[in-house]
C-alpha positions in Angstrom: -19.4 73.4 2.4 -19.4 69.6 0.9 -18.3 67.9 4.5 -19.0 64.3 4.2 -22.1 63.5 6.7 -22.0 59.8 7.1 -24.3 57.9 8.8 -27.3 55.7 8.7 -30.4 57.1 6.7 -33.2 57.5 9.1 -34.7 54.2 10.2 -38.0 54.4 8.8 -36.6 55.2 5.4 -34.5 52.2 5.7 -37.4 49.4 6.3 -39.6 51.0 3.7 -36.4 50.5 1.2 -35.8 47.2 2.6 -40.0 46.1 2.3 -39.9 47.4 -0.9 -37.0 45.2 -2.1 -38.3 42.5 -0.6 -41.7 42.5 -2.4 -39.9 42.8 -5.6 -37.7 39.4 -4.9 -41.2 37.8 -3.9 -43.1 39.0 -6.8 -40.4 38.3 -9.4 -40.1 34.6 -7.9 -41.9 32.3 -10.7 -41.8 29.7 -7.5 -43.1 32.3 -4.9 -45.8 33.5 -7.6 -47.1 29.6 -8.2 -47.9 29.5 -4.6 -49.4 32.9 -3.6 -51.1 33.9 -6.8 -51.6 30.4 -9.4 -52.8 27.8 -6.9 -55.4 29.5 -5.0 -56.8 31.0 -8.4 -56.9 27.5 -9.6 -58.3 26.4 -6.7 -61.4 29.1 -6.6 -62.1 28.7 -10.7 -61.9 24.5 -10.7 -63.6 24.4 -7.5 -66.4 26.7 -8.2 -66.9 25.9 -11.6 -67.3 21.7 -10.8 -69.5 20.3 -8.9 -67.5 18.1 -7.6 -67.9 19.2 -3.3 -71.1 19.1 -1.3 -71.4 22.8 0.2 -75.1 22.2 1.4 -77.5 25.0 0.6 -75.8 27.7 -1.7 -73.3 28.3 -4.2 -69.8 26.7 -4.3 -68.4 29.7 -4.6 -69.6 31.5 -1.7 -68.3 28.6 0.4 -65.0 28.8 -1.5 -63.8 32.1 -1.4 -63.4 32.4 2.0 -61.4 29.4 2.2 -59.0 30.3 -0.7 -58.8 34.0 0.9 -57.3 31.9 4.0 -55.4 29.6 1.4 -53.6 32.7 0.4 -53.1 34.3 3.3 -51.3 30.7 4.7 -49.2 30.8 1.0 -47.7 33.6 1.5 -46.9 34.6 5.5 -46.1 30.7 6.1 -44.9 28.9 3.1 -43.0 31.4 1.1 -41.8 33.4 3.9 -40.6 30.3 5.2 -38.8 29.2 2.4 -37.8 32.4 1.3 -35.8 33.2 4.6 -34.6 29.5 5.4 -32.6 30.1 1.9 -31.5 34.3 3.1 -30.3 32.1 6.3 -28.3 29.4 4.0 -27.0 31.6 2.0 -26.0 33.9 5.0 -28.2 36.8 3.6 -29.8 37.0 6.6 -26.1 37.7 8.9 -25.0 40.2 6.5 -28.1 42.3 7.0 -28.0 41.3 10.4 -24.8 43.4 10.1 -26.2 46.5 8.8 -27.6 49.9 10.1 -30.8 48.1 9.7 -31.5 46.4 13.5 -33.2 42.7 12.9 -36.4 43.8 14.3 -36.6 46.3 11.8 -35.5 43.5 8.8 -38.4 41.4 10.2 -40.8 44.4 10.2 -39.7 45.0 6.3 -40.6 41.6 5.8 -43.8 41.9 7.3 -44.6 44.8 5.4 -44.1 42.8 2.2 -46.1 39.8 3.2 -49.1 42.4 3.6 -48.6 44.1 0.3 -48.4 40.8 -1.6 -51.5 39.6 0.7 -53.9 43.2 -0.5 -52.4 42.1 -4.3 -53.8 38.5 -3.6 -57.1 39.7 -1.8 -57.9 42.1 -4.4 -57.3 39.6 -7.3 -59.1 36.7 -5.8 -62.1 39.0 -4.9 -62.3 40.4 -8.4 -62.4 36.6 -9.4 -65.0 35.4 -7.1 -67.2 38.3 -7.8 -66.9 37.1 -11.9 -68.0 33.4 -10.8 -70.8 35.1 -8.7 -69.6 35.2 -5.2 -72.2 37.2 -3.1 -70.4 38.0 0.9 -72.2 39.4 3.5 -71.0 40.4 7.0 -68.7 43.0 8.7 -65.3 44.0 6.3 -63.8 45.2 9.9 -64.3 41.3 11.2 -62.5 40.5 8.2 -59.7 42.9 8.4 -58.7 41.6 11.7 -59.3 37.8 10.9 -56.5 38.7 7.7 -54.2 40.4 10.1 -54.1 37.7 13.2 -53.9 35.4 10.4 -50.8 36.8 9.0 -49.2 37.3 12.3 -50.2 33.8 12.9 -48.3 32.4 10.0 -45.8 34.5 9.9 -44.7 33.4 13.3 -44.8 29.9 12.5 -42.9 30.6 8.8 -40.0 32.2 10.7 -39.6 29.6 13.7 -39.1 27.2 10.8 -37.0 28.9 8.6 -34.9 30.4 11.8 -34.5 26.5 13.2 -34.4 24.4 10.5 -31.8 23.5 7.2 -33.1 25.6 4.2 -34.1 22.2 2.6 -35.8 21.0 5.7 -37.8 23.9 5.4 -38.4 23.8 1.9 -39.8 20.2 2.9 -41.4 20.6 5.3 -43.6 23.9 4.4 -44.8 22.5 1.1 -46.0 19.1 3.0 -47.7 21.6 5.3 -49.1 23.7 2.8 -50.9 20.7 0.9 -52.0 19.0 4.7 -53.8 21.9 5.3 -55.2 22.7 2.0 -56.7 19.4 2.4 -57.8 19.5 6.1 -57.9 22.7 7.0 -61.6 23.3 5.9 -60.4 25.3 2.6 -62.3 23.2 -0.2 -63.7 20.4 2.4 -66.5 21.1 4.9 -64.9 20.2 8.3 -68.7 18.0 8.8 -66.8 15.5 6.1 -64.7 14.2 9.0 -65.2 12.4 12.2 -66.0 14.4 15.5 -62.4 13.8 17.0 -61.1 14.9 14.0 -62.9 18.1 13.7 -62.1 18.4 17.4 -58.3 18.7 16.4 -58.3 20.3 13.4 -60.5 23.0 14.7 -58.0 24.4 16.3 -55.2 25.1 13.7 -55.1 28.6 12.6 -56.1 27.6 8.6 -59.2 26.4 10.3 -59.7 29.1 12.4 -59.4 31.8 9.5 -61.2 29.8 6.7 -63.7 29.1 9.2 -64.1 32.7 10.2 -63.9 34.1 7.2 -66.7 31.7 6.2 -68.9 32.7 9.1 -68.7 36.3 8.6 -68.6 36.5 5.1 -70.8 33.4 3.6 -73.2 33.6 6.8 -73.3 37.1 7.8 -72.3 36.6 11.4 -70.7 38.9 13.8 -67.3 39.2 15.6 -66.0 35.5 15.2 -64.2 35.7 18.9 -63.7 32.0 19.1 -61.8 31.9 16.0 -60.1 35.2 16.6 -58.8 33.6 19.7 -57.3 31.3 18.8 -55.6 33.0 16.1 -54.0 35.3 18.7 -52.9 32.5 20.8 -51.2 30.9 17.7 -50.2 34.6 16.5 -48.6 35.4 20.4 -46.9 31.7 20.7 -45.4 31.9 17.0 -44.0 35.1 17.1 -42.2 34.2 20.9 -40.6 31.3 19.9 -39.5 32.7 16.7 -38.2 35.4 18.3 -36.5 33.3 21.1 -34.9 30.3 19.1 -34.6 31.9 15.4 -30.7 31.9 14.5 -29.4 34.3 12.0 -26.4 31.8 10.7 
C-alpha cells in the first residue's frame, strides 16, 4: 500500500518552486534591493523634485518616469541577475543544480520568472510614486507591456553572457560600471539632444535607450507602436539570449 514512488515532481511544479526561491534570495538581498528598488526611487523623487534638468515643455516628472521605469528594468534583468549568477557560478551553485531533475533551461526559465515578478513589484512601486509627484502618462499600456518584456529579454541576455563568461568579480565589476554608464548616457535623466549628433547616433542604439526612449514616446507623448525602438530591442533581446546560450559555462 505505502510503495516508495520516487521520482522527479512534475516539471512545472519544479520551476515554479525554484522561481519562487529565487525571488526570495533577490528580495532578501540588502545589495540586490539597493539597486532594483532604492536607486531608481531616489532617482524619480531627487530628479523630479529639483530643477536641476532641462526637459523642455512639461513636467520633470513626466519625462522621468519613463526613464527610471527603463532604469529598473536594466537593475534588475542585467545587473543583479548578472551578479547574482556570476557568484551561483563561483560558488558552483549553478553545477549542482545543473545536476538536478531540474534541466538548465528550466533553471534559466525560474530565473526569468523571478526577474518579472521583482520587475511588476518595481513597476507598481515606482508608478504609485510618480503618480504622488504628479506624473500624468498617456499612450497604449499594450505598447508598454511589450517595450518591458523585450527589454527584459534584452538584458537578461546580456546579464547571463556575462555572468556565464566572466570571474564572479569581473562581473561584479563590470555590471556596476555598466549600470552607472548607462544611467548617465542612456537617456534616463539626460535628454539624448544634450549630446553631439555622433554621439546620439551611437547611443541610440543601446537597448537602455531604446526602452527609456520608448517608454518616453508612448507614455510622455502619447505615440503609437514604437517599432524602431522595439526593433532593436529584439535584435539585442535575439543576439543576447544566443550567445548566452552558446558560450555560458556552468563551472
Amino acid at each position: 500500500m505505502y510503495t516508495p514512488k520516487p521520482g522527479a515532481a512534475p516539471l512545472g511544479r519544479m520551476i515554479a518552486t525554484q522561481a519562487v526561491l529565487e525571488t526570495k534570495m533577490l528580495l532578501r538581498n540588502g545589495e540586490q534591493l539597493l539597486l532594483t528598488v532604492v536607486i531608481p526611487t531616489l532617482v524619480l523623487v531627487l530628479f523630479s523634485s529639483v530643477d536641476i534638468i532641462d526637459t523642455d515643455e512639461g513636467k520633470a516628472v513626466d519625462f522621468l518616469t519613463p526613464g527610471v521605469l527603463a532604469l529598473a528594468v536594466m537593475s534588475t534583468a542585467f545587473t543583479g541577475q548578472a551578479i547574482a549568477t556570476g557568484f551561483e557560478r563561483r560558488y558552483g551553485v549553478l553545477k549542482r543544480l545543473a545536476s538536478s531533475p531540474l534541466p538548465r533551461w528550466g533553471l534559466m526559465t525560474a530565473k526569468t520568472a523571478s526577474v518579472l515578478v521583482t520587475e511588476v513589484l518595481q513597476v507598481i512601486l515606482l508608478t504609485v510614486i510618480a503618480f504622488a509627484l504628479g506624473w500624468s502618462p498617456h499612450g497604449n499600456p499594450f505598447a508598454v507591456l511589450l517595450l518591458l518584456i523585450l527589454g527584459t529579454a534584452a538584458f537578461s541576455g546580456l546579464g547571463l553572457l556575462m555572468a556565464g563568461t566572466l570571474k564572479a568579480e569581473a562581473t561584479l565589476a563590470a555590471a556596476n560600471l555598466v549600470f552607472l554608464l548607462l544611467l548617465v548616457g542612456g537617456g534616463v535623466i539626460i535628454p539624448l539632444d544634450q549630446f553631439s549628433q555622433s554621439t546620439q547616433d551611437v547611443l541610440s542604439l543601446l537597448p537602455i535607450t531604446a526602452l527609456s526612449d520608448g517608454l518616453r514616446d508612448v507614455l510622455q507623448h502619447g505615440a503609437g507602436m514604437p517599432w524602431g525602438d522595439l526593433g532593436i530591442l529584439a535584435v539585442w533581446a535575439v543576439a543576447g539570449l544566443t550567445v548566452a546560450g552558446r558560450f555560458f559555462r556552468w563551472e
